[in-house]
N, C-alpha and C positions, 0 to 999 in steps of 0.2 A: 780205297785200295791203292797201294804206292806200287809199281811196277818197277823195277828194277833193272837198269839197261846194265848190259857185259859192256866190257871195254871195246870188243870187234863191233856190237851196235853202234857204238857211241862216235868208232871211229869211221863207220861205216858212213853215218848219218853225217858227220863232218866232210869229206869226200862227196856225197852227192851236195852236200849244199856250197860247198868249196865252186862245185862244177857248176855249178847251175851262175855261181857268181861270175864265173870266168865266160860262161857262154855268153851269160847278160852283158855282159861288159865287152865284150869282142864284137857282138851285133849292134850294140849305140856307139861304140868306135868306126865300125865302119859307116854307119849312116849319117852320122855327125858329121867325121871326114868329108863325106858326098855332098853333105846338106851346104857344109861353108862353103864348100867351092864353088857352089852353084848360086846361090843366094849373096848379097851382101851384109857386111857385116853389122847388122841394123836390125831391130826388134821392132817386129811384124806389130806392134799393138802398140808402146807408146815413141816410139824414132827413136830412140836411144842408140847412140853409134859406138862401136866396139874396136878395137885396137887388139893387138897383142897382149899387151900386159893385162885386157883385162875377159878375155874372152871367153876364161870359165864361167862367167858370171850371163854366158847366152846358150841358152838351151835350142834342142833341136823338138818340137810339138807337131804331135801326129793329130793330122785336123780331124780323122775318123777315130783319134781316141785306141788304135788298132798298133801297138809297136810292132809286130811280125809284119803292119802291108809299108811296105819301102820299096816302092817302084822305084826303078833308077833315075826316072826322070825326076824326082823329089817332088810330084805333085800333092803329096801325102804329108809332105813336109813346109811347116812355120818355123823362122827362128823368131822364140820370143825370152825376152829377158827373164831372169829366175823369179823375180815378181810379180810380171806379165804371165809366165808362164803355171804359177801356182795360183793364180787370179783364175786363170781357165779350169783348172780341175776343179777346183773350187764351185766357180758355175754349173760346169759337166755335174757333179756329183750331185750338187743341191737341184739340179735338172731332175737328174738321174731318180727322184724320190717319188716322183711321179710323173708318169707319161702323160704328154698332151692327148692323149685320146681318153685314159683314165681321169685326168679334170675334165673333158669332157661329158662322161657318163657318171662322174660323180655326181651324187643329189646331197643335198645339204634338207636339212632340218627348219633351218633357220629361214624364216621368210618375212622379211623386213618389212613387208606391205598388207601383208595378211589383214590389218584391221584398219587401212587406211579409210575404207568406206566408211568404218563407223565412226570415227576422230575427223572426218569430212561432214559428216549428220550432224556431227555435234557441235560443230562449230554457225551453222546455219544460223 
């Protein structure tokens, strides 16, 4: 079944998403701002030193993973280069597939030793 949006949905749906891009962008503008000032211009993960000319290229990373906690003190805040910094989601994410308490309680199947008694008899 194809639903068929009016043109005031359509335009509607471009305005909230319009907004939602502008509020995002005005909340990492300000914390970015905060972050450089505070911090050096220098990637938390591999030294990498930053300049002017190239400081798009350094991101501001929320060590709780959390963009809304920006304490002002920037303790919340890493600058890590665009590399360094998709390095970490990367980890977080493939982290994120299971919790250390769930590989904990996980059971497996598979039991490598199961017949080591008898492959030990038989070799006697």
């Amino acid at each position: 079944m194809t639903v068929m949006k009016t043109g005031s949905d359509s335009n509607r749906l471009d305005q909230v998403v319009a907004e939602a891009r502008r509020n995002r962008e005005e909340r990492e503008r300000g914390y970015r701002e905060q972050a450089l000032k505070l911090y050096p211009w220098v990637c938390g993960r591999c030294a990498r030193e930053f300049s002017r000319e190239n400081l798009s290229e350094l991101t501001v990373h929320h060590r709780d993973h959390n963009h809304d906690n920006n304490p002002p003190d920037g303790s919340n805040w890493e600058l890590l280069c665009i590399y360094c910094h998709d390095n970490e989601h990367s980890r977080y994410l493939n982290a994120g597939q299971s919790s250390g308490e769930e590989r904990q309680n996980a059971s497996t199947t598979f039991k490598p030793f199961a017949n080591l008694d008898t492959l030990l008899k038989k070799q006697e």
